[in-house]
BALUM-909501 format. One record per atom (N, C-alpha, C): residue number from 1; residue in one letter; x, y, z. Coordinates in pm, 1 decimal, padded with zeros to 6 digits. Example, Ala and Ser with C-alpha at 12.3 -4.5 7.8 and 13.67 -1.06 7.14 Angstrom:
BEGIN
1  a  01319.0  -00569.0  00780.0
1  a  01230.0  -00450.0  00780.0
1  a  01320.0  -00330.0  00780.0
2  s  01285.0  -00225.0  00708.0
2  s  01367.0  -00106.0  00714.0
2  s  01290.0  00003.0  00787.0
END
This chain:
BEGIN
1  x  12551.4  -02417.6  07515.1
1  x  12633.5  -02366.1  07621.8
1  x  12579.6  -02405.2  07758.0
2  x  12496.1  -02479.9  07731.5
2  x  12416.7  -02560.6  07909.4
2  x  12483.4  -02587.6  07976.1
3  x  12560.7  -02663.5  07855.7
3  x  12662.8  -02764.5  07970.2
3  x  12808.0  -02744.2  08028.1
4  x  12812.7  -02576.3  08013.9
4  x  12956.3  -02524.2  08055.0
4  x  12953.4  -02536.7  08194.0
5  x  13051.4  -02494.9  08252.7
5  x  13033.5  -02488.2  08383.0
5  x  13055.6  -02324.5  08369.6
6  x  12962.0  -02276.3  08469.7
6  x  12913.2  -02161.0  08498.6
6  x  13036.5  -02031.6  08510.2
7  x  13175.0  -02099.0  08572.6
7  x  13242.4  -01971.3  08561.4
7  x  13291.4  -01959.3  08331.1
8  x  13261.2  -02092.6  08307.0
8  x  13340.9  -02062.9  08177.3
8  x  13247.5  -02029.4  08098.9
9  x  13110.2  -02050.5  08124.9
9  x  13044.8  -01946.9  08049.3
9  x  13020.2  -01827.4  08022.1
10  x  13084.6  -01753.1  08148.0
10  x  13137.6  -01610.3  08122.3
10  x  13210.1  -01566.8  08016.2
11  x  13284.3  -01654.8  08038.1
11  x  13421.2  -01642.8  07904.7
11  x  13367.4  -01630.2  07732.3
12  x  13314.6  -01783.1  07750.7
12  x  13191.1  -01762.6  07635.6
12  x  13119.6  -01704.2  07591.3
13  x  13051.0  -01616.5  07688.4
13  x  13018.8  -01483.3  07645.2
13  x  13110.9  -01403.7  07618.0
14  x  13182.1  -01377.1  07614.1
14  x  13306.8  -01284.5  07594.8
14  x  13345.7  -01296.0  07463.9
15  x  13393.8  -01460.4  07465.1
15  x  13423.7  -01493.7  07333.9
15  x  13291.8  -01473.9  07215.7
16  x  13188.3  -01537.2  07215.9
16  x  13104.8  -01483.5  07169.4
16  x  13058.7  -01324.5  07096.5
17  x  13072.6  -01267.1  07193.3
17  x  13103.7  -01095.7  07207.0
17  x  13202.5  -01063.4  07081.3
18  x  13281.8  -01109.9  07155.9
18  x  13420.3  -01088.6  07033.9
18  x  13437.7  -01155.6  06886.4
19  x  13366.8  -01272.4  06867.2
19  x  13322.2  -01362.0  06729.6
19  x  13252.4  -01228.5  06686.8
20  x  13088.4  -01197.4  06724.1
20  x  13065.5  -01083.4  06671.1
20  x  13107.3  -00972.4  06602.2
21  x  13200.6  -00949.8  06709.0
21  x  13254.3  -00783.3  06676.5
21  x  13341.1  -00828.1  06553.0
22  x  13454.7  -00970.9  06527.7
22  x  13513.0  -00976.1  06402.6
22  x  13432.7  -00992.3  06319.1
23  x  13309.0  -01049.9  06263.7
23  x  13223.0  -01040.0  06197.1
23  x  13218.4  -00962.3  06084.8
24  x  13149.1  -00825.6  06237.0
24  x  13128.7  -00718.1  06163.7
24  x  13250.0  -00604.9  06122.2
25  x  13350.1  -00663.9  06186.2
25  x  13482.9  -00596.1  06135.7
25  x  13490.3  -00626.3  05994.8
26  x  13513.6  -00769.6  05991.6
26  x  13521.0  -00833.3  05837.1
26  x  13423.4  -00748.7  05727.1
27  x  13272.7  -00767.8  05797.3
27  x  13173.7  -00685.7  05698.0
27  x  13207.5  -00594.9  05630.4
28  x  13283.5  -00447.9  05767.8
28  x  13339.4  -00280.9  05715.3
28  x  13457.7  -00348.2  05636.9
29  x  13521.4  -00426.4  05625.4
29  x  13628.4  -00430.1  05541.3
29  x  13606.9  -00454.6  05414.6
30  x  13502.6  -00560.1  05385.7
30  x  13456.4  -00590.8  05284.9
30  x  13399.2  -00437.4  05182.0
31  x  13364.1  -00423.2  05254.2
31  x  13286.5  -00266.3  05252.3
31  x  13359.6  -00139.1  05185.7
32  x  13476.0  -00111.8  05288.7
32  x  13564.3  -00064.0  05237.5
32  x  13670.4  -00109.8  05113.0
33  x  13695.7  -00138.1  05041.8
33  x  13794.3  -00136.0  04920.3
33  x  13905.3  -00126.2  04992.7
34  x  13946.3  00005.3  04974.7
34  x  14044.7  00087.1  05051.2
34  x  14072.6  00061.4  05196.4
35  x  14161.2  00023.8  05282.7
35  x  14165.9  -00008.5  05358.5
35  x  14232.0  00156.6  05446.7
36  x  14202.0  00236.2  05518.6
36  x  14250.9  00324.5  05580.8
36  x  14358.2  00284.2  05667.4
37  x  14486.8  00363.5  05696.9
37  x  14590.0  00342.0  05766.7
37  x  14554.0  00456.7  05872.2
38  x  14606.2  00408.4  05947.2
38  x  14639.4  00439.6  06090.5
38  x  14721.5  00552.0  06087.2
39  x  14684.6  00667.1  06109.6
39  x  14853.6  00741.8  06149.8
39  x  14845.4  00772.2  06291.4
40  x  15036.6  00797.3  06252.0
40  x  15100.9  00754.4  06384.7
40  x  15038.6  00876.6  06504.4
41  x  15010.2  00861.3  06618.8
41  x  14957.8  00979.2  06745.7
41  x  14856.8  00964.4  06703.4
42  x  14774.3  00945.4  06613.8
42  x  14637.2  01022.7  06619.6
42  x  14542.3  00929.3  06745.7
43  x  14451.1  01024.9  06793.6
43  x  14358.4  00998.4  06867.4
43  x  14235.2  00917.3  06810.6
44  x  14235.5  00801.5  06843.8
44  x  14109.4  00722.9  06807.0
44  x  13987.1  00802.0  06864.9
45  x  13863.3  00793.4  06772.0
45  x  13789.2  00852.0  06803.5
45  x  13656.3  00705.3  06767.0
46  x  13542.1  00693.7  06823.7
46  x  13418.8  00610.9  06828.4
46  x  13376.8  00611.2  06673.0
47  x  13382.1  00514.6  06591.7
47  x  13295.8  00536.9  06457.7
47  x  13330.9  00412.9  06387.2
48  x  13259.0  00432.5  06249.3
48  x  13291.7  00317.3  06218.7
48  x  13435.3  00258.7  06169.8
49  x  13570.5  00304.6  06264.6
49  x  13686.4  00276.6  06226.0
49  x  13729.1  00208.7  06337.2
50  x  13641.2  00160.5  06461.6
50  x  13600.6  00102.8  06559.6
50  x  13524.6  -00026.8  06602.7
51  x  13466.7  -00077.1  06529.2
51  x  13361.7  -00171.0  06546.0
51  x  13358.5  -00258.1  06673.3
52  x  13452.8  -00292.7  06696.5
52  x  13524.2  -00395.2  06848.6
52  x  13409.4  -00297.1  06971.8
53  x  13456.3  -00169.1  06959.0
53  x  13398.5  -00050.0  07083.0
53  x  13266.8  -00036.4  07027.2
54  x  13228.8  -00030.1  06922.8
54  x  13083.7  -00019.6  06886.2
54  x  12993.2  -00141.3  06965.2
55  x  13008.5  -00253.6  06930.3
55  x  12973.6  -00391.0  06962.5
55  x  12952.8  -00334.7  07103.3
56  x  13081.5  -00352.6  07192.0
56  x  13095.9  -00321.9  07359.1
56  x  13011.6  -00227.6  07389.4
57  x  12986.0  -00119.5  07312.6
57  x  12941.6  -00017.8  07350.8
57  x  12770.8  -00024.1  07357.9
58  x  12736.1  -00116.9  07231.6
58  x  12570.2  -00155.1  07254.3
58  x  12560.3  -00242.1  07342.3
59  x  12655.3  -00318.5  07387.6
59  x  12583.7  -00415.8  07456.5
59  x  12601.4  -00393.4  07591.6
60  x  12702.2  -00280.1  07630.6
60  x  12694.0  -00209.4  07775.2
60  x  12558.6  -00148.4  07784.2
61  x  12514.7  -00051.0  07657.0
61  x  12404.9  -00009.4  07722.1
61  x  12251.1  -00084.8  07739.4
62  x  12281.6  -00202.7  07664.0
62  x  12155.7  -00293.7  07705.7
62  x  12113.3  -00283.4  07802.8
63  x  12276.1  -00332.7  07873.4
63  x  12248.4  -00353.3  07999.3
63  x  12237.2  -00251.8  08134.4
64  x  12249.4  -00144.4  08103.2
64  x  12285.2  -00053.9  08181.2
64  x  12117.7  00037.5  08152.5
65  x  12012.6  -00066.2  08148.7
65  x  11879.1  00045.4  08081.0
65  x  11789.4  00052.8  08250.5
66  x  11852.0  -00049.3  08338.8
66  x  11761.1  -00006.8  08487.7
66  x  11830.3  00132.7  08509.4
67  x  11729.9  00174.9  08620.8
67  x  11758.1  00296.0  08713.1
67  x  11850.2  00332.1  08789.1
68  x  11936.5  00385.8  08787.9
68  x  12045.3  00399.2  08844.5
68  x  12203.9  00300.8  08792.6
69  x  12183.1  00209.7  08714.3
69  x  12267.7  00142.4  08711.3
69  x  12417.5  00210.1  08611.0
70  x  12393.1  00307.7  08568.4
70  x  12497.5  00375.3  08488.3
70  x  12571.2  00417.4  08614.1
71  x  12508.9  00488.3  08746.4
71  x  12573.5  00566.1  08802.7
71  x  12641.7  00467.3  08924.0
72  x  12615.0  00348.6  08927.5
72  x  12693.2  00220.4  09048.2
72  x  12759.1  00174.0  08918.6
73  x  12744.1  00128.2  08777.3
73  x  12864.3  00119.5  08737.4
73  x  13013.3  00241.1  08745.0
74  x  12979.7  00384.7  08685.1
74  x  13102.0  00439.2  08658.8
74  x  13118.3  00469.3  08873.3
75  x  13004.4  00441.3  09001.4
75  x  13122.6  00453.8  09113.0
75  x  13202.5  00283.5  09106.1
76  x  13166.4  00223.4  09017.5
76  x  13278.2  00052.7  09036.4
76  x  13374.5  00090.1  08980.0
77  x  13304.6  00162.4  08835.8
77  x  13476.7  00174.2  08732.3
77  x  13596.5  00268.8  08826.2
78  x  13529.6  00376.0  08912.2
78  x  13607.0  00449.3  08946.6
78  x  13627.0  00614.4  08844.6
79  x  13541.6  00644.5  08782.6
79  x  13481.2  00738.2  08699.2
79  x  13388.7  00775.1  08707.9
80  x  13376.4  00961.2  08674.9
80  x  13244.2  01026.8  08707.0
80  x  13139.8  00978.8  08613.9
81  x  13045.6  01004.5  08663.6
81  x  12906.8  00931.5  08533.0
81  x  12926.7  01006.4  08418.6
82  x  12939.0  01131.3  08433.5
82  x  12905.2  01228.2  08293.9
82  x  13061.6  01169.1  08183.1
83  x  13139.8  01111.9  08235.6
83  x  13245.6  01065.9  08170.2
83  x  13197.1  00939.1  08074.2
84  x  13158.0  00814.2  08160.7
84  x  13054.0  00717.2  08105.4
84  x  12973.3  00713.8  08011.9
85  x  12905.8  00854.6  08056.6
85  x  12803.7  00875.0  07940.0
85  x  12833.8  00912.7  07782.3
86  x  12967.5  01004.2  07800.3
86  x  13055.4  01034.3  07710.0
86  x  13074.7  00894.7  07602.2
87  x  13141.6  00790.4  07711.8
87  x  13180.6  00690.1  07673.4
87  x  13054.0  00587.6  07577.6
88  x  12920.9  00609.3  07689.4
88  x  12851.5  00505.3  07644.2
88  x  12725.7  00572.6  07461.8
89  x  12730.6  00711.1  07508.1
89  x  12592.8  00781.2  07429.7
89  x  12657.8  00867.4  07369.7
90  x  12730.0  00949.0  07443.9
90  x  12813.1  01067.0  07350.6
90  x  12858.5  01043.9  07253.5
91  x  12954.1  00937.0  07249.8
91  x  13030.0  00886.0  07090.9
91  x  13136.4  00994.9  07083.0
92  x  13206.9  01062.9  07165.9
92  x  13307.4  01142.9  07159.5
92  x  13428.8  01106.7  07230.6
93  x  13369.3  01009.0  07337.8
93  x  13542.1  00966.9  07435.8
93  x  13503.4  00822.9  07356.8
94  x  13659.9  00738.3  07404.7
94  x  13741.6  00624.4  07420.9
94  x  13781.3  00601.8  07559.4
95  x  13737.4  00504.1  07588.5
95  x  13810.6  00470.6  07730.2
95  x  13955.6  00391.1  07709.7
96  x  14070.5  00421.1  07800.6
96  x  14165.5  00408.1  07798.3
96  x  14169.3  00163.5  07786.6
97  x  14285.0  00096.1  07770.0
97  x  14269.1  -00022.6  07763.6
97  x  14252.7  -00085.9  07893.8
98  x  14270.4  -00034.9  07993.9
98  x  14280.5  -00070.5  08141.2
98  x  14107.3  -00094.3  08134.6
99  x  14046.7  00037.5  08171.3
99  x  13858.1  00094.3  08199.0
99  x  13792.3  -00036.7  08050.7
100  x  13830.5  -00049.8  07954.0
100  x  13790.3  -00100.3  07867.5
100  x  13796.4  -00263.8  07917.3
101  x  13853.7  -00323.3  07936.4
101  x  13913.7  -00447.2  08032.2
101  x  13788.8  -00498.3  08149.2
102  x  13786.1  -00373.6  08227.0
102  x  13701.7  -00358.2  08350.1
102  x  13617.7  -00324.8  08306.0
103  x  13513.2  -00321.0  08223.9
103  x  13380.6  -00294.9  08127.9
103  x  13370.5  -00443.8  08104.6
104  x  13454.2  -00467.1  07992.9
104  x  13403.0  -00630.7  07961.1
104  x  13397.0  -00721.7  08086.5
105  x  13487.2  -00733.9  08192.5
105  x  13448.8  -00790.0  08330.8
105  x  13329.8  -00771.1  08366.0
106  x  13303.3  -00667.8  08394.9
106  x  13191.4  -00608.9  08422.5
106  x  13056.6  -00699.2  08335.2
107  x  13056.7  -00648.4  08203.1
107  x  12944.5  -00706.9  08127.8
107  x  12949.7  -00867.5  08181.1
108  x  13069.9  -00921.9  08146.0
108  x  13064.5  -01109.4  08180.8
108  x  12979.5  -01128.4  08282.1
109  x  13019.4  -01046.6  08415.8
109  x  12982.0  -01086.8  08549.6
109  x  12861.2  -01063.6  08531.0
110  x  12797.1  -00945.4  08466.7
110  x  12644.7  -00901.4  08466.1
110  x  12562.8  -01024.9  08430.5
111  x  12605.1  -01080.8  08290.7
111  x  12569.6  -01161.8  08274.0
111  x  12531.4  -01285.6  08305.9
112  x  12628.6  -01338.0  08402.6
112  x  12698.6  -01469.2  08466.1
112  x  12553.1  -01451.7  08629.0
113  x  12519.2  -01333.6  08606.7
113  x  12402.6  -01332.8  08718.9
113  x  12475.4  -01254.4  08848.1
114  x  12609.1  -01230.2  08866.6
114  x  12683.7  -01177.1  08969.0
114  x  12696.0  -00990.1  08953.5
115  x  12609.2  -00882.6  08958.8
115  x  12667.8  -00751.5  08952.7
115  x  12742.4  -00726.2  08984.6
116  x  12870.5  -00662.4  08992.9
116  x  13023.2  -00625.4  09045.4
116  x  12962.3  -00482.9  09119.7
117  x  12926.5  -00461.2  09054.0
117  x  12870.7  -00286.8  09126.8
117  x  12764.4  -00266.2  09242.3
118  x  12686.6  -00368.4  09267.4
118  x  12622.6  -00348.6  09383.6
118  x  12688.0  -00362.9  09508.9
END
């Protein structure tokens, strides 16, 4: 990936990111026999019926292990921290597809050497 040019290696990470997460989707499926259905309204909840948000979710907090940096991300996202935290450690919220969107931005740019939040 040397030889990308620097904005498309963002992407690459992304994509990357996301190769992963089907991976290990494939893995739980394998795993499972039974394939669980979806019913209709229910509230997704963090677990392993998730893996895509699992993935996102470790690799936000990699990055989010300096001092202060949980609390200049959720003032970028536009969310209180204790919500974040929910999101990132709690394992009880889902962030909506919009905040989820603006997370992976977020991670790319982190990566790419550019913080969005400072």
């Amino acid at each position: 990936m040397k030889d990308l040019h620097p904005r498309l290696a963002v992407w690459a990470d992304i994509g990357g990111a996301l190769f992963a997460a089907g991976e290990r989707l494939a893995e739980e499926a394998r795993k499972n026999l039974r394939t669980k259905r979806w019913q209709s309204y229910a509230t997704v909840r963090p677990g392993a019926a998730t893996p895509f948000w699992n993935i996102l979710q470790a690799q936000l907090r990699t990055e989010l292990s300096g001092y202060g940096a949980k609390v200049r991300l959720a003032r970028h996202l536009g969310v209180p921290r204790q919500r974040l935290n929910d999101f990132l450690t709690g394992r009880s919220r889902m962030p909506d597809a919009e905040l989820t969107l603006r997370m992976l931005h977020w991670l790319a740019e982190k990566r790419a050497g550019r913080d969005l939040s400072m």
